[in-house]
Structures are given as C-alpha cells and as structure tokens.
C-alpha positions as CSV (number, residue, x, y, z in Angstrom):
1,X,18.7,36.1,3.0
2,X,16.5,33.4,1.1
3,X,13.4,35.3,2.6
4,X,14.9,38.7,1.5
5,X,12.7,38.8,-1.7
6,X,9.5,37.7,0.2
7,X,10.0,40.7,2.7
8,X,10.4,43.3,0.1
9,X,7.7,42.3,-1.8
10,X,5.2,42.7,1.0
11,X,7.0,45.7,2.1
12,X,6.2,47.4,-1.4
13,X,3.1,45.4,-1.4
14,X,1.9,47.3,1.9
15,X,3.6,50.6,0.9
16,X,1.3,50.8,-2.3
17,X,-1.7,50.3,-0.4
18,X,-0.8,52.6,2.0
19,X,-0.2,54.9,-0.8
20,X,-3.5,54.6,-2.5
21,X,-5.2,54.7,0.5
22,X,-3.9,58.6,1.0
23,X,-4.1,59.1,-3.0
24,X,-7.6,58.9,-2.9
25,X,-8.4,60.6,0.4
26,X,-6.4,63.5,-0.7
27,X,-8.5,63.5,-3.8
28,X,-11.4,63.9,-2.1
29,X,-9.8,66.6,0.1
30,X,-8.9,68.8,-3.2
31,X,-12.3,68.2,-4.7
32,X,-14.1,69.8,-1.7
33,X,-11.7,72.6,-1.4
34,X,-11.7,73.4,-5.1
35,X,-9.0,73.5,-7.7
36,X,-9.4,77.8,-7.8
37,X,-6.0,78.2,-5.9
38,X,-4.4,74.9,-6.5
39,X,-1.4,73.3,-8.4
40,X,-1.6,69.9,-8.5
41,X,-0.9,66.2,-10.7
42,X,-4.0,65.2,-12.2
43,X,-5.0,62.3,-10.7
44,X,-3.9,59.7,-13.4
45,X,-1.1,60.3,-12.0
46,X,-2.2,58.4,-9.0
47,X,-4.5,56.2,-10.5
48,X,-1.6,54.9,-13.1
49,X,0.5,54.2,-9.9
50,X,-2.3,52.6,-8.0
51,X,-2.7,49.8,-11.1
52,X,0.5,49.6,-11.9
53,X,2.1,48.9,-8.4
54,X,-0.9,46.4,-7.5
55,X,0.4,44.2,-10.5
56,X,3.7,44.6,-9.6
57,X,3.1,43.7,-5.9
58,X,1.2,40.9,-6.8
59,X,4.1,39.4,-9.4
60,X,6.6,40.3,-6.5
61,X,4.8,38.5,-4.3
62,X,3.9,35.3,-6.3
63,X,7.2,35.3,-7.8
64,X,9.4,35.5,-4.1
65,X,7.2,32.5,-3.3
66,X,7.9,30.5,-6.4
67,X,11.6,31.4,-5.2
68,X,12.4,33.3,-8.2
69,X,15.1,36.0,-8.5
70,X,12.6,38.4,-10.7
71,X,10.9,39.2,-7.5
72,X,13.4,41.8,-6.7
73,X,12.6,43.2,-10.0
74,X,8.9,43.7,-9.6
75,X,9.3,45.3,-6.5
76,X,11.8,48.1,-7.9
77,X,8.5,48.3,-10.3
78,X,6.7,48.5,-7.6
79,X,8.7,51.5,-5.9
80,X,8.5,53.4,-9.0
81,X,4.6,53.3,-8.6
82,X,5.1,54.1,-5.2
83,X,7.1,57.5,-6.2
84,X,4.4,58.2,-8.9
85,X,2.0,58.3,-5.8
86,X,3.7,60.2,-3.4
87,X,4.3,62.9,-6.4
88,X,0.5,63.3,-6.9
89,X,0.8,63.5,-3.0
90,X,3.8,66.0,-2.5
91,X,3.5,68.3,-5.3
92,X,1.2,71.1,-4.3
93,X,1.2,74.5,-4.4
94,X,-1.6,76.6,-3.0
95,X,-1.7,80.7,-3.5
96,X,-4.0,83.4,-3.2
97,X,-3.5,87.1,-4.1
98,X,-0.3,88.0,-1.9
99,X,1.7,84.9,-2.4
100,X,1.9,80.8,-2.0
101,X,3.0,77.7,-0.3
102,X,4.4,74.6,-1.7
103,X,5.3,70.8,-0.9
104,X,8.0,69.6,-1.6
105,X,8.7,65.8,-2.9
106,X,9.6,65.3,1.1
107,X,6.2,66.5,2.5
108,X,8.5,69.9,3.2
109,X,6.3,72.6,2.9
110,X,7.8,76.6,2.4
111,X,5.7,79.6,2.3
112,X,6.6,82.7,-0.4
113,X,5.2,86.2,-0.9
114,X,5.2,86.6,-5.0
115,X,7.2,89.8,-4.2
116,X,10.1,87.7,-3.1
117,X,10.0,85.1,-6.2
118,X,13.6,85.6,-6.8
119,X,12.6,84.6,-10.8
120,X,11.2,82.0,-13.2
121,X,13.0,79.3,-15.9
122,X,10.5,77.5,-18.4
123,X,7.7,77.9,-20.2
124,X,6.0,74.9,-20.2
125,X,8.1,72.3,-17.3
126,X,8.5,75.6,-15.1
127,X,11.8,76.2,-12.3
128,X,10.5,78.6,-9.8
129,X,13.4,80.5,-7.5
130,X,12.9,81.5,-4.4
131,X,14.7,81.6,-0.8
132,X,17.9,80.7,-2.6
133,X,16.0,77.5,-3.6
134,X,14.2,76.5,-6.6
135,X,10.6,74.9,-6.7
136,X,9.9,72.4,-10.1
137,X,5.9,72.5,-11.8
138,X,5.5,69.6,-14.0
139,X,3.5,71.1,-17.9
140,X,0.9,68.2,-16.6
141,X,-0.3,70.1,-13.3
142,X,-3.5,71.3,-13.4
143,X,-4.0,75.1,-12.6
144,X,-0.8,75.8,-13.2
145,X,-1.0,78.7,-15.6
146,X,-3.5,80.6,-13.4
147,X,-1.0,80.2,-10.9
148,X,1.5,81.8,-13.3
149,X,-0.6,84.3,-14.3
150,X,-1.5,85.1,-10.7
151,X,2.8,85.3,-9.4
152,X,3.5,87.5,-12.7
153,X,0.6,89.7,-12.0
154,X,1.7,90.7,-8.5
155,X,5.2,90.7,-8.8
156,X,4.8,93.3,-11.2
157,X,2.3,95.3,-8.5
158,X,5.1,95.0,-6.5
159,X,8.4,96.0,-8.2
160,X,6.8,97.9,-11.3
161,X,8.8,95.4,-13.5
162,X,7.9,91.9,-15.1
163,X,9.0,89.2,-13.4
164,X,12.5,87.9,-14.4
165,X,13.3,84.9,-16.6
166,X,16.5,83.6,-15.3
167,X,18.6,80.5,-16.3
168,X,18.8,77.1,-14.0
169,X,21.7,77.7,-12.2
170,X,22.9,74.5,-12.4
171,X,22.6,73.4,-15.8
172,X,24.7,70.8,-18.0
173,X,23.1,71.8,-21.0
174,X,24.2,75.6,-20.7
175,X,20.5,76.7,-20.9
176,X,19.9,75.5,-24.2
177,X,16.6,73.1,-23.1
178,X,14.1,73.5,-20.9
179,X,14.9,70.1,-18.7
180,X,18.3,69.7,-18.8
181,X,19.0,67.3,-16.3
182,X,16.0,65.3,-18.0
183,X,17.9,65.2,-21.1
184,X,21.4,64.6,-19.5
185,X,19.8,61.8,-17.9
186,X,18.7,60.6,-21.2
187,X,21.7,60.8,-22.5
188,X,23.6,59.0,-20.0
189,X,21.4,55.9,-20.1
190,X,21.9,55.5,-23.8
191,X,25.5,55.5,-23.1
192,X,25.2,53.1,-20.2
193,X,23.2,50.7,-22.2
194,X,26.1,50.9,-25.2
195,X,28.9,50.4,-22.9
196,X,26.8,47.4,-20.8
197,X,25.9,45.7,-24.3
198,X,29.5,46.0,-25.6
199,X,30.8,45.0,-22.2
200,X,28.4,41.4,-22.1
201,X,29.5,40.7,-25.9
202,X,32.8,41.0,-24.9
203,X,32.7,39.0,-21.9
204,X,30.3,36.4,-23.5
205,X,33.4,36.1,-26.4
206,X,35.8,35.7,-24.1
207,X,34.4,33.9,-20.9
208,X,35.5,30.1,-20.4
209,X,33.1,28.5,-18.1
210,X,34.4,27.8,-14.8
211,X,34.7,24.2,-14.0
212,X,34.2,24.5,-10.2
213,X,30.3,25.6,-11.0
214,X,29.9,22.6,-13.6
215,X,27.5,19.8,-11.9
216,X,28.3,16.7,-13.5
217,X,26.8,13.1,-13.7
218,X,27.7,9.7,-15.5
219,X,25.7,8.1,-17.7
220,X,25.4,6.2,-21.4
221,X,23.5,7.4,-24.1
222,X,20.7,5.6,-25.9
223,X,20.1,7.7,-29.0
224,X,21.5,10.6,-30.6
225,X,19.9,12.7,-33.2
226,X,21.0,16.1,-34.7
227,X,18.5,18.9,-35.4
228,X,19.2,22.6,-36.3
229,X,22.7,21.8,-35.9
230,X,23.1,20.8,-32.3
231,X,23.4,17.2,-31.0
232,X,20.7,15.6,-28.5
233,X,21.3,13.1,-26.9
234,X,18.7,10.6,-25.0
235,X,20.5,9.4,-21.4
236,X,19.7,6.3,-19.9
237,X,19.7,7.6,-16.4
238,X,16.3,9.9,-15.0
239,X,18.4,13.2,-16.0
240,X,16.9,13.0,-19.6
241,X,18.0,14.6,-23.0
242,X,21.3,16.1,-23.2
243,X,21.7,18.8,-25.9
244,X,25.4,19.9,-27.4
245,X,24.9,23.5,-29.3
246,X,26.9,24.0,-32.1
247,X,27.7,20.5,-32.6
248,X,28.9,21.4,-36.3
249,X,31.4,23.7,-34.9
250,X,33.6,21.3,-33.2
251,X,36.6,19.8,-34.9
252,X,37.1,16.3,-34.5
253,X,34.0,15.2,-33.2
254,X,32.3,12.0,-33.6
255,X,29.1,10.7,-35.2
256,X,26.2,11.0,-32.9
257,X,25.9,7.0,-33.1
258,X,29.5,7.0,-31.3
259,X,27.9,8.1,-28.3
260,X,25.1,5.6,-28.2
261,X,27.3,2.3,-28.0
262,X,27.0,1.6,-24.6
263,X,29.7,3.6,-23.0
264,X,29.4,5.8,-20.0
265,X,30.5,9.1,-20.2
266,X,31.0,12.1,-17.9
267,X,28.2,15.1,-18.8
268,X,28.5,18.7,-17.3
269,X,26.2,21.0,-17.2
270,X,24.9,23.9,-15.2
271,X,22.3,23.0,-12.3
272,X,19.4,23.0,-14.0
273,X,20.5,23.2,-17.2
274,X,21.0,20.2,-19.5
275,X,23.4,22.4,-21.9
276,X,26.5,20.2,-22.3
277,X,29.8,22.1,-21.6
278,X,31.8,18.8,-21.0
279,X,31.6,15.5,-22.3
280,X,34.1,13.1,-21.3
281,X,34.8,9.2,-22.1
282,X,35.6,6.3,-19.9
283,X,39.4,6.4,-21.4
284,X,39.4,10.3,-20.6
285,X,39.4,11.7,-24.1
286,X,37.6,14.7,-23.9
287,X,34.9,15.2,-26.0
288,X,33.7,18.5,-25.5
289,X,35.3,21.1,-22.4
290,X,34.7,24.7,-21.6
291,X,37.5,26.0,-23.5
292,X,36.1,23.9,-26.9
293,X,32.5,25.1,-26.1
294,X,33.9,28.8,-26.3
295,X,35.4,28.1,-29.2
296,X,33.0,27.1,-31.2
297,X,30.4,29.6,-29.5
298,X,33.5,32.1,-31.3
299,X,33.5,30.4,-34.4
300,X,29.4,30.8,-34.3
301,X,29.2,34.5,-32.8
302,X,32.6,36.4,-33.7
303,X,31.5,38.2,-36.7
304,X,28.1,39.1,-35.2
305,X,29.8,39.8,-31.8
306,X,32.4,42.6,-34.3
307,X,28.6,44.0,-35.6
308,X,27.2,44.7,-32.0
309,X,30.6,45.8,-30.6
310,X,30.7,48.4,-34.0
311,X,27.4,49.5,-33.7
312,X,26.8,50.2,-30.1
313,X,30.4,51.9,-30.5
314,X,29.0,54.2,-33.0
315,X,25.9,54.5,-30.8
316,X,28.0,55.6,-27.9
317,X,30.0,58.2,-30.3
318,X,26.6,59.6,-31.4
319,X,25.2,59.6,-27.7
320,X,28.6,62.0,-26.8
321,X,28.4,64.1,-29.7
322,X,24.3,65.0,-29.1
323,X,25.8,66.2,-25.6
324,X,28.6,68.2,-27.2
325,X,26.0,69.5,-29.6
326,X,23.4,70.9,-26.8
327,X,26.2,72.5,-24.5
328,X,27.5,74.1,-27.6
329,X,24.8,74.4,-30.2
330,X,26.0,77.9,-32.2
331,X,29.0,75.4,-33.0
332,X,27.3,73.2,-35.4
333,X,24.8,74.0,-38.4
334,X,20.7,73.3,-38.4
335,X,21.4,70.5,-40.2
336,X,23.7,68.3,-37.5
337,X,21.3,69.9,-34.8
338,X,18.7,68.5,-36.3
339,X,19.6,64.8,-36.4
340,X,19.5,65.1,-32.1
341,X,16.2,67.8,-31.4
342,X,13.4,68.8,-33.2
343,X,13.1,72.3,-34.5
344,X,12.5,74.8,-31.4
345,X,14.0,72.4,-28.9
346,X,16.8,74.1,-28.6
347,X,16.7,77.2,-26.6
348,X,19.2,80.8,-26.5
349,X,21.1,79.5,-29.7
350,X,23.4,81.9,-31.5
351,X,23.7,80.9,-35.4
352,X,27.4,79.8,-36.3
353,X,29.8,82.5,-37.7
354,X,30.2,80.3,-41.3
355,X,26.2,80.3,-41.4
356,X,26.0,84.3,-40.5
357,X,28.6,85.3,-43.4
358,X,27.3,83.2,-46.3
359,X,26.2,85.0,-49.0
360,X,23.0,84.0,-50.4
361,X,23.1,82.3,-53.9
362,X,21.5,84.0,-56.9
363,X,18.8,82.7,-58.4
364,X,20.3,81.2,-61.8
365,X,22.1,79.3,-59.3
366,X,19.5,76.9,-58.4
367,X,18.5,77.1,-62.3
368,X,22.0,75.8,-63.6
369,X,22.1,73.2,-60.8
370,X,18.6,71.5,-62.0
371,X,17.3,72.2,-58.4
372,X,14.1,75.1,-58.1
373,X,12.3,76.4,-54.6
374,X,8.6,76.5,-54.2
C-alpha cells in the first residue's frame, strides 16, 4: 500500500502518453481526410489535455516519491486530462448526404440514416435522438452546424416536415435549460461544498484531540517568549521550539519564565508537529490537555465558527431555492429569476398568473412617485 501512490502515478503517467500519442495521430488522420463531413473537438481540446496531464504526471510522480499524500491528488488531475483526450478521440460524427455515424465516449460507434433521427434538443450544446438513444454535440465541435444543416435538410426530403424539436427525456430541470444535468450538477456541488464546510467547522468546534495519536517526549525548557499571542518555547533536548497557540486564552496559566526553571515537563504533540496539545509537570499538574486546547481554540473561533455555519447555511438555502426556481420558473417573477440566470437562460417559461393580470400603471403614476422612464 505505501507504493500505491507511486503505481498510480506512472499508471496515469503512461496513460497520458499513450493518450497523446493517438491525439496527435488522429489529428493528422482528420487533416488528410478533411473536415467537409466531420464533427469533431478542436484540437485544444487535446492539446490542453496533453500539457495539463504532463504536469500533473510529473507532480504525481515526484510527489509519490517524496512520499507525499498529494500524489493521489495529481493523478485524479491527471485522469481528468486523460478524459479531456479520449473526448477529442471519441467524439466523432462523420455524414454524407443520406445519413451518419457516430462514436461514442466508449469508442462505440452506431450508424443512422437522417430519415430515422427520431428528433433534436438544443440549439447550441445539441441532444440528438435516435435508435431510442440519444447522441450529445458539444457548441465547441467544429462542423457541427453544417452537420445540422445537412440532418435538417434531408429529414425534411424525407418526411415533408421539419425535423422535430423534442425535450431531453430525462430532465431535472423540466426543460427549462439547455444542459440540465450540467446545471444540476452545478448545483449539487455548491451544496456539497456548504454542507462539507459546515460539517469541518462543526467538527473542528467540537473535536477533542485523541490522546492515543499524541507523540510525547520529556524535556526542560530554556527560554520562553510570547509573540502574536502564542507561547514558544526553546527545549533543551534536539526536538527544538515548542509553540502553545492561544496562549492568552488559557485560564490559569503561568508566565512563560515558569517554564524555563529547570523543570522537566511532558510535551505532546502530533508526529511532526511541534503544536503543543499537552503540557504536563513533574508533580502532574496539567498545564495544557486536549480538552483545554479545544477550549480555548472555542473561545478563539466560536463567533467566527456561528459566521461560516450562517453563511454557508444561507448558501445552501439559496443553492435549493435556484433549483426550485428552474424546475418551476412560471412560479416566481423576472426579478427572483434573475438573481440565479441571466436573461434568456431560461427556456419554455410561462409568465406567472400575478404578472399576466397586472394592470399597467398610468403615466402620472410614475410622475407623483418622483420616478420617470427613458
């Protein structure tokens, strides 16, 4: 398991270069065959992945040998490059006059006459249905409206009719966006990062360090010196300088020089950490233990602690509402819809009732307010 980190990060090392390797061939590929016929990433899309998951293989790799945890990190970088690469790979259409194939995210490839498209969701990020499945274009792709153009033009040759606009047919958002499950997703990690915040406060207020994972040593202290209201002080022993946070928070405590006359007291700490969460004398009074650390991290963090918990509260409140407000727009006015999507985001919205019947306001009535239109 200690080698676990090393092995991923060459694995996701190797994968990128494996990656880029077909990136680039397939580039040349689609340059010699044209882009006429073709849907495609552009291939920044590629190249972005290529950088990006080079550094991050290299930072995985350095780090897993330094025998730091962040390796793991830089490889899930890493694999995110990876899956920008294998989209500029996968997602292909080619078509000609009677219908197309496409590639799916898999390396799945499916073949359609534009007679059978079933229909079409979007505009610009586009949901094509067909086969009882549904194909995804990204606004980015290059060709795509030619493509469009093309699958309208002879599905209309064929049925005498324009081709169909249809809803996703599995949408959160109740058709009221383009990318619903985008914005859902959206959504949900805002609210994951409120409840995760609220959830560390919380458990940072309330969580009494755990003996059993204290490393502790004896030694006396030579000098003692407060700056920026915590206590350092200078052991004689190899382990160094010793530093008590929140040293004016404690009741009770001595001077600094108390701890300097010669006596040998027992520190705790974290491994490698020299943040004292237990001081105790030769006698056994007891200086400073986990449960008087928390409290005076309490007395120094409760009334920021009550801000975060309030605000990211309100920020998971808001978070809910801006769902409630995009599965049921024609619910609430412009104005509330506004403070979550810009004007023309929102898609298939019926105007409120209260908003239809209002009468509009005479003219003097702006006059005898003080307030005039331009």
């Amino acid at each position: 398991m200690e080698r676990l980190p090393l092995y991923a990060a060459l694995f996701v090392s190797a994968l990128t270069a494996a990656l880029a390797v077909a990136c680039i061939v397939a580039r040349v590929r689609r340059n010699r065959e044209g882009y006429a016929h073709l849907v495609c990433l552009p291939f920044r899309f590629a190249l972005i992945g290529m950088l990006a998951g080079a550094g991050f293989g290299a930072a995985a790799i350095v780090s897993a040998l330094q025998g730091e945890t962040a390796s793991l990190g830089f490889s899930a970088f890493t694999i995110v490059c990876c899956l920008l690469m294998n989209a500029y790979l996968s997602k292909l259409v080619r078509y000609d006059r009677k219908g197309f194939t496409c590639r799916s995210f898999f390396g799945v490839t499916r073949a359609c006459a534009f007679r059978d498209v079933e229909g079409v969701h979007g505009e610009n990020n586009v949901h094509i249905y067909f086969q009882g499945r549904s194909y995804f274009l990204d606004e980015a792709s290059a060709g795509l409206p030619a493509f469009l153009s093309a699958m309208r033009s002879a599905y209309k040759r064929a049925h005498g009719r324009a081709l169909p606009k249809v809803r996703l047919r599995r949408d959160p958002m109740n058709g009221h966006l383009e990318e619903p499950w985008l914005y859902l997703g959206i959504w949900l990690l805002l609210m994951a990062i409120c409840v995760g915040v609220i959830a560390m406060t919380v458990y940072l207020l309330l969580h009494v360090p755990p003996m059993e994972k204290l490393q502790t040593v004896q030694t006396a202290f030579r000098a003692g010196e407060v700056k920026s209201e915590e206590l350092y002080l200078a052991a004689d022993s190899p382990e160094g300088t010793y530093c008590l946070e929140r040293y004016d928070r404690y009741e009770n405590l001595p001077e600094p020089s108390f701890f300097c006359s010669g006596e040998t007291f027992t520190v705790g700490t974290y491994p490698d950490s020299r943040d004292i969460l237990l001081l105790v004398g030769e006698d056994g009074t007891e200086y400073v233990t986990p449960e008087l650390w928390l409290r005076a991290y309490q007395k120094e963090s409760l009334v920021p602690s009550v801000f975060i918990v309030l605000f990211f509260a309100l920020g998971f409140a808001f978070e809910c509402f801006g769902i409630a407000v995009t599965r049921r727009p024609e619910r609430y006015s412009p104005r509330i819809r506004r403070l979550f999507y810009q004007d023309g985001m929102l898609i298939n919205v019926d105007e409120p009732e209260s908003s239809k019947n209002t009468p509009p306001r005479s003219a003097d009535h702006n006059h005898r307010k003080g307030r005039y239109r331009l």
